[in-house]
N, C-alpha and C positions, 0 to 999 in steps of 0.2 A: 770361418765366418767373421764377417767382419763388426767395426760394432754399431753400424747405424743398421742393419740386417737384422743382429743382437735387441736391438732396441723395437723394433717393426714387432719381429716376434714373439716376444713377452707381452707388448702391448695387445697384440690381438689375442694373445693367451689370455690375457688381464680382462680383455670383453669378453670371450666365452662364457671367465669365471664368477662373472661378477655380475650384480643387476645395475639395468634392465633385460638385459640381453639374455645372461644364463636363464632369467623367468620365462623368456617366451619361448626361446627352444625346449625347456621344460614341458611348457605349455603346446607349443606345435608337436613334440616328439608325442605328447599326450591323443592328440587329434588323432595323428599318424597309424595309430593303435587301436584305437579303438574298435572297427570294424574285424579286426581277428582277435585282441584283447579288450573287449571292452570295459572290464573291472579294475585293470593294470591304467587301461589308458584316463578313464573318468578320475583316478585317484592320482596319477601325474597332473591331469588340468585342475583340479578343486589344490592341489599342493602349491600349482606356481601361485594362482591365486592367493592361498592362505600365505605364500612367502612374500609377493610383493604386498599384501596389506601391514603382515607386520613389519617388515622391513622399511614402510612408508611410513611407518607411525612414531610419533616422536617419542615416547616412552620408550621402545625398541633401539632406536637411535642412538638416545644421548646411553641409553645402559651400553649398548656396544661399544661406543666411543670411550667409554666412561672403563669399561676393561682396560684399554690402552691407556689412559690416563690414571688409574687407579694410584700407582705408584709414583708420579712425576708430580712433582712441588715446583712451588715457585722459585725465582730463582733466590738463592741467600746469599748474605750480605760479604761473609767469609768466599764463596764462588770467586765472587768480583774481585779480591784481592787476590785471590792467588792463581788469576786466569793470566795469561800474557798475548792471548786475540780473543777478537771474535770474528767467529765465522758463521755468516749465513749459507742456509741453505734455497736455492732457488724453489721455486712450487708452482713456475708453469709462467708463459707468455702470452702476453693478448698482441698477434701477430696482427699485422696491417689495419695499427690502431687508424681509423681513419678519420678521428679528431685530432692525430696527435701528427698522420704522413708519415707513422712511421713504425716500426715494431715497440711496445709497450709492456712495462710489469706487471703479470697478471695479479688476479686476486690474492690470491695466496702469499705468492712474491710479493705484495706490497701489505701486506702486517705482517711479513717476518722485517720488509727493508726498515717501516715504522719503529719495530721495538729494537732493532738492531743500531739504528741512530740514537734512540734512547738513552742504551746503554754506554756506545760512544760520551756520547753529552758526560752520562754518568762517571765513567772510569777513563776516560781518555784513549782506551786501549785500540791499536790499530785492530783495520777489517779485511778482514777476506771475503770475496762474496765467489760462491761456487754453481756453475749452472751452463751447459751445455748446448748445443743447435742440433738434433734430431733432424729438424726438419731446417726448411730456407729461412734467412735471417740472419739476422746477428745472436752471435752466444747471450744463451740468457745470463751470464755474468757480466758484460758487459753493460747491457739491458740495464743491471743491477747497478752499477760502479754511474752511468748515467742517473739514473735516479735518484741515487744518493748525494751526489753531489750536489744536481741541479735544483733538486725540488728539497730536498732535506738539506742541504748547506753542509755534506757530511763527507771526509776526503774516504779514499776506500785506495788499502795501500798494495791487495795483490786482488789479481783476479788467477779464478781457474778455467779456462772457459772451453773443456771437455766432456766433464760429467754428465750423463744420459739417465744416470741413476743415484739412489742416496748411496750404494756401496761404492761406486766412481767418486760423488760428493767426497768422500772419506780418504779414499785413496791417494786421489790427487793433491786433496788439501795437504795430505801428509807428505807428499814431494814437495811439495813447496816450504810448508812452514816446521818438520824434522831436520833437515837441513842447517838450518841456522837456529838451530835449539827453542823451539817454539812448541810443547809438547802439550800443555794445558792447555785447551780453550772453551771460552762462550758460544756454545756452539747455539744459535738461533733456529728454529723451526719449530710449528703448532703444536701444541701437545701429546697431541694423541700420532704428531708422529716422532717424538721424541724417543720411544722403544728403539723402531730399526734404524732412526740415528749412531745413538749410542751405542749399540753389539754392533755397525760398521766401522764406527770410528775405533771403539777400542779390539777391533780385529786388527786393524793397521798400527797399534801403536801410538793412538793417541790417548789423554784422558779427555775423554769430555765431559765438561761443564754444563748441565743442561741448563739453559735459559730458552722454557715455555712460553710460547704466546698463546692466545684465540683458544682459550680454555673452553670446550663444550662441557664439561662439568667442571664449576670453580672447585678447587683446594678446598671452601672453608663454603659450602652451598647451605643458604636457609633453608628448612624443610617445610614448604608452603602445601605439600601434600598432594594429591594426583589431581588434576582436572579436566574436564573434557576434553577440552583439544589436542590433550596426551595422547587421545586415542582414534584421534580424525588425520587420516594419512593424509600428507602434503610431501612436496617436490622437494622441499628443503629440508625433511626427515630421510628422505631416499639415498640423498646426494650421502647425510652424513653416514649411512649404513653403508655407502659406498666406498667411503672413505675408510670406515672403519673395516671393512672385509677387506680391500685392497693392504691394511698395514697389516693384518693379521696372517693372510697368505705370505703376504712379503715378508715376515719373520719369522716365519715358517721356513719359507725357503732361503733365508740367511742363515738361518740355523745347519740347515741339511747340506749348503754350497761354501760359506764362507771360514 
């Protein structure tokens, strides 16, 4: 199997698994039933329901995300000295930007490129930027190495522009930068997905450095106490339950595969 096939396939594995989609088949598999099980099938539809409410709620949310982040600090000051790159991770492309005429950094991609110039500025350390073409386009590392120059004034001294995944991310960086004794790095990407970062990277023989961005729970949070809208679902509690079930499968199955 090859690996854009490889890539196809997890991804629609990844929709089954995941909401919105795992809730409605949930929810249809519940309909389905009902006239020969009606008790089985009424307690599947009241469950997708009860899943996508809490799963839409922002208290639900940030605590999930906040599992993934529990352990990941900011980056320290000792890190920085004893890293010798940094390597970004890609986190998606906004394809046929049509302000821009052309393929673009997506969201994600553009606050890891933000903090990864940062630290540039900061430590001087050369960049790697890692990020692959699934689909038509240019390699989102490229995507990357573009950005960074033009819009951030930032040189970017290798690209890897294969990776379809964070465990590719890892791998390839490590053909390129093991080679020429490059073993420590700042490695860049959000925090919550700094877990399956780090158990990729150091499967290949790297150490990584975590340097977290886009903290959905800060390190050092004031405790202001619950409030209503903790408990009024919105699109942008969904997304991040989204996010946070996707990295929790996906080290799940780095654990069981790598």
């Amino acid at each position: 199997m090859d690996q854009h096939t490889t890539w196809l396939l997890s991804n629609l594995l990844a929709a089954v698994l995941l909401p919105p989609l795992s809730l409605i088949l949930l929810g249809a598999f519940g309909w389905i039933l009902l006239k020969r099980f009606p008790g089985l099938g009424k307690s599947l539809i009241t469950a997708s329901f009860a899943l996508l409410y809490l799963l839409a709620s922002p208290l639900v949310a940030d605590h999930l995300l906040g599992l993934l982040e529990k352990d990941i600090k900011l980056l320290q000051a000792q890190d920085m000295h004893r890293a010798q790159a940094i390597v970004i991770l890609g986190g998606g492309v906004y394809r046929d930007a049509p302000e821009y005429g052309q393929d673009s950094a997506g969201t994600l991609t553009l606050a890891r490129l933000q903090y990864g110039a940062h630290l540039h500025r900061m430590t001087g350390l050369p960049i790697l930027v890692t990020g692959g073409n699934p689909e038509d386009g240019l390699p989102e590392a490229q995507i990357m190495r573009q950005t960074l120059e033009d819009h951030f004034g930032v040189p970017v001294k290798w690209i890897e522009p294969r990776a379809y995944n964070t465990a590719q991310n890892a791998r390839f960086s490590a053909e390129i930068l093991l080679p020429i004794g490059i073993k420590k790095v700042l490695v860049v990407s959000h925090a919550w997905h700094m877990p399956r970062a780090r158990y990729a990277f150091e499967k290949v023989g790297m150490h990584l450095l975590p340097a977290p961005t886009q903290f959905a729970n800060p390190p050092q949070p004031i405790d202001t106490g619950y409030s209503l809208f903790d408990f009024i679902p919105n699109a942008r509690a969904l997304e991040k339950s989204y996010f946070a079930l996707h990295e929790l499968i996906g080290l799940v199955w780095y654990r069981l595969t790598l």
